[in-house]
C-alpha positions in Angstrom: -83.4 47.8 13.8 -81.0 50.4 13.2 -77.0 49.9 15.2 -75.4 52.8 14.6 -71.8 52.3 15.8 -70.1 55.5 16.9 -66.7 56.4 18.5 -63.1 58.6 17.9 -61.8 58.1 14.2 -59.5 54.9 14.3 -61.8 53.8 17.0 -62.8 50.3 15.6 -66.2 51.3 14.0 -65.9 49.5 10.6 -64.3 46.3 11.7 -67.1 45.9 14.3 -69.4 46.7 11.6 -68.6 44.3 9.5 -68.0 41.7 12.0 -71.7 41.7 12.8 -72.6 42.2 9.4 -70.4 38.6 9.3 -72.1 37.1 12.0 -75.9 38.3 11.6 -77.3 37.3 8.9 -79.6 39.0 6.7 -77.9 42.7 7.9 -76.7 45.5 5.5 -73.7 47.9 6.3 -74.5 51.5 5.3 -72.3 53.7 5.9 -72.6 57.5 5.7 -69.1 58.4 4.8 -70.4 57.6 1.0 -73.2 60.8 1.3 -70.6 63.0 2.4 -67.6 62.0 -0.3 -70.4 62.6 -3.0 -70.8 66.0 -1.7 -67.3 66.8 -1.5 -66.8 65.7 -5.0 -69.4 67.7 -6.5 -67.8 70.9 -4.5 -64.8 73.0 -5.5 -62.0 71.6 -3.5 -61.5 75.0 -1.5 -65.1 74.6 -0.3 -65.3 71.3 0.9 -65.3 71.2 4.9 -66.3 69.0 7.4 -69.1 67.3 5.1 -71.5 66.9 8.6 -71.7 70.5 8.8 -73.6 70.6 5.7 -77.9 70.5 5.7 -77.4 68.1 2.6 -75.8 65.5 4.4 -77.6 65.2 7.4 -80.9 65.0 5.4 -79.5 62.4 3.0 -78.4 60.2 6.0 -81.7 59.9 7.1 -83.3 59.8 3.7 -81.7 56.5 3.3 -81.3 55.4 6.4 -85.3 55.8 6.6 -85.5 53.5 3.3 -82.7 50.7 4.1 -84.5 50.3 7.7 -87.9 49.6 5.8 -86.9 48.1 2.9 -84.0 46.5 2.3 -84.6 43.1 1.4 -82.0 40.7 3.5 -80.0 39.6 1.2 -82.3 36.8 0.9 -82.4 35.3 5.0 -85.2 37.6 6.6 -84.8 41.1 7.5 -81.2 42.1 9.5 -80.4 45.0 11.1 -78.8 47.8 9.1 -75.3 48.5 10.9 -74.1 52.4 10.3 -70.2 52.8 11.1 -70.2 56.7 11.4 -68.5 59.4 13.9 -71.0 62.0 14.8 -70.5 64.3 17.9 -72.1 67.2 17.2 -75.6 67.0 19.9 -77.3 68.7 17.1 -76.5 66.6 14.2 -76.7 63.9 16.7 -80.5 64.8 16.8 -80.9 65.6 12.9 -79.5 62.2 12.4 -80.1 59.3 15.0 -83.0 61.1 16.7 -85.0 61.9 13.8 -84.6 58.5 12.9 -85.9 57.6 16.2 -88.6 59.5 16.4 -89.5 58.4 12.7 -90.6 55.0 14.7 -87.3 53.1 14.2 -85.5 50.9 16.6 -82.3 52.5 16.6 -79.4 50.9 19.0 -76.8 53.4 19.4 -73.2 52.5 21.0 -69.7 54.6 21.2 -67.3 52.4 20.7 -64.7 54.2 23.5 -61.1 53.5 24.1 -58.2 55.3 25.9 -56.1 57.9 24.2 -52.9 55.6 23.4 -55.2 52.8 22.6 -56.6 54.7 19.7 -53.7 56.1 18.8 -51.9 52.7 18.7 -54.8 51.5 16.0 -54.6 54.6 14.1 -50.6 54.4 13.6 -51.4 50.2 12.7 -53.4 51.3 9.9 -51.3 54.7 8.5 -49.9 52.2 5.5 -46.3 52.3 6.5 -46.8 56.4 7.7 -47.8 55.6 10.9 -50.0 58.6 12.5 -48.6 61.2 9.6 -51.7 59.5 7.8 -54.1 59.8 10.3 -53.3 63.5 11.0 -57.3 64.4 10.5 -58.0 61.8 13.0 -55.5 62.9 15.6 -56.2 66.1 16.0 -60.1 65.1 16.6 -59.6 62.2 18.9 -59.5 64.3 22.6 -62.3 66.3 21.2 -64.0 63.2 20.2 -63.3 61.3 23.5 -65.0 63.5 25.4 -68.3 64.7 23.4 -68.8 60.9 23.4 -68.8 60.4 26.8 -71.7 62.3 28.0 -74.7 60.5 28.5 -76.9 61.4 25.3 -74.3 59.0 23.7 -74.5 55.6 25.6 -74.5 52.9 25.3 -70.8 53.0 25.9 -68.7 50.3 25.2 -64.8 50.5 26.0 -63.5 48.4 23.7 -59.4 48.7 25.2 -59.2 45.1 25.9 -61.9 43.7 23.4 -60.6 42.0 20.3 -63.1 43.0 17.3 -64.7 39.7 17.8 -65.9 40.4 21.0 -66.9 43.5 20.8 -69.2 43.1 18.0 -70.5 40.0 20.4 -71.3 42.1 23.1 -73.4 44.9 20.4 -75.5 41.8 19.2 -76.0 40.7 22.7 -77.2 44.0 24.3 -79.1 44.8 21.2 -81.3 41.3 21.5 -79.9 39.9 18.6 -78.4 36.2 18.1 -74.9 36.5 16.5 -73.2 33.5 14.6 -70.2 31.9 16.5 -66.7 33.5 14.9 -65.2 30.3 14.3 -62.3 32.1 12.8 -58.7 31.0 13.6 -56.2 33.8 14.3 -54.7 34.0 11.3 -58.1 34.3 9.1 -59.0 37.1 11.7 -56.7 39.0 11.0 -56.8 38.7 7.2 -60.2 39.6 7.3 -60.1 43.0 9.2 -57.2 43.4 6.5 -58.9 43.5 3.8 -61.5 45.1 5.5 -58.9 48.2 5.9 -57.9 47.4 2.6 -61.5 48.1 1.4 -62.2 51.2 3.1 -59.0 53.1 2.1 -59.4 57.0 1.7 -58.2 58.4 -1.6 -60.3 61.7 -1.4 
């Protein structure tokens, strides 16, 4: 099974990523943010764009998509699902990417991970490092745009996410997707050092 997690930039798709990646064991987190910083790099910098609006990523994305949903081995506990944190809401690179991998023959749960305006804003300006939303300046000037390509129906499941911790979001993915997630048996405080140094990880330099 392939859960892609979709939504607005800032819109909680890596914490809930690796939350279930936490809580369901044997999964992999790929996420195709790497294809398209590898493209960029090997660009001159005037050239690089929006990295989704190139052929080359979209084809990479399934590429390896395609091979972690067949063959990645589990990190030793059977088989998991591969969880892909990634903002697409384009309809045609929507179809390039999550329906050709569909109608490759995977099992591919998709969910936009939806919040109101200020809600999104709020998380954006709690991870700007100290900037607040100067930071997040690509991200702002997306989110209405991104708000409302993602709710149309080709992009449900929708899950508004306003008054969901992390936790329980990513509870409510496994559930609707058939899968048995472990219990978060994290305190507060361990929670929130988690996501982080999740954030921490997952820093932009580029």
């Amino acid at each position: 099974m392939i859960i892609w997690l979709n939504g607005p930039f800032g819109g909680g798709k890596t914490q809930t990523a690796y939350e279930l990646h936490r809580r369901l064991p044997g999964s992999v987190v790929c996420d195709p943010e790497h294809v398209g910083f590898g493209l960029h790099r090997m660009m001159p910098p005037a050239l690089r764009g929006d990295f989704q609006d190139l052929p080359a990523w979209r084809q990479g994305v399934f590429e390896v998509l395609d091979l972690a949903a067949q063959r990645h081995p589990g990190q030793g506990q059977g088989q998991g699902p591969v969880l892909v944190p990634m903002t697409v809401t384009e309809p045609r690179y929507f179809a390039e990417t999550v329906g050709r991998l569909r109608a490759a023959g995977h099992d591919v749960r998709h969910f936009a991970l939806l919040a109101e305006r200020e809600t999104v804003l709020r998380r954006l300006g709690e991870r700007g490092l100290g900037r607040g939303l100067k930071r997040e300046s690509f991200a702002v000037a997306r989110l209405d745009g991104c708000l409302e390509a993602l709710r149309g129906p080709e992009f449900a499941d929708h899950l508004v996410t306003d008054q969901l911790t992390v936790s329980q979001a990513a509870g409510r993915i496994a559930a609707t997707a058939g899968l048995r997630a472990a219990p978060d048996t994290d305190g507060a405080l361990r929670g929130r050092l988690r996501r982080a140094l999740v954030g921490v990880r997952h820093i932009r330099f580029d």
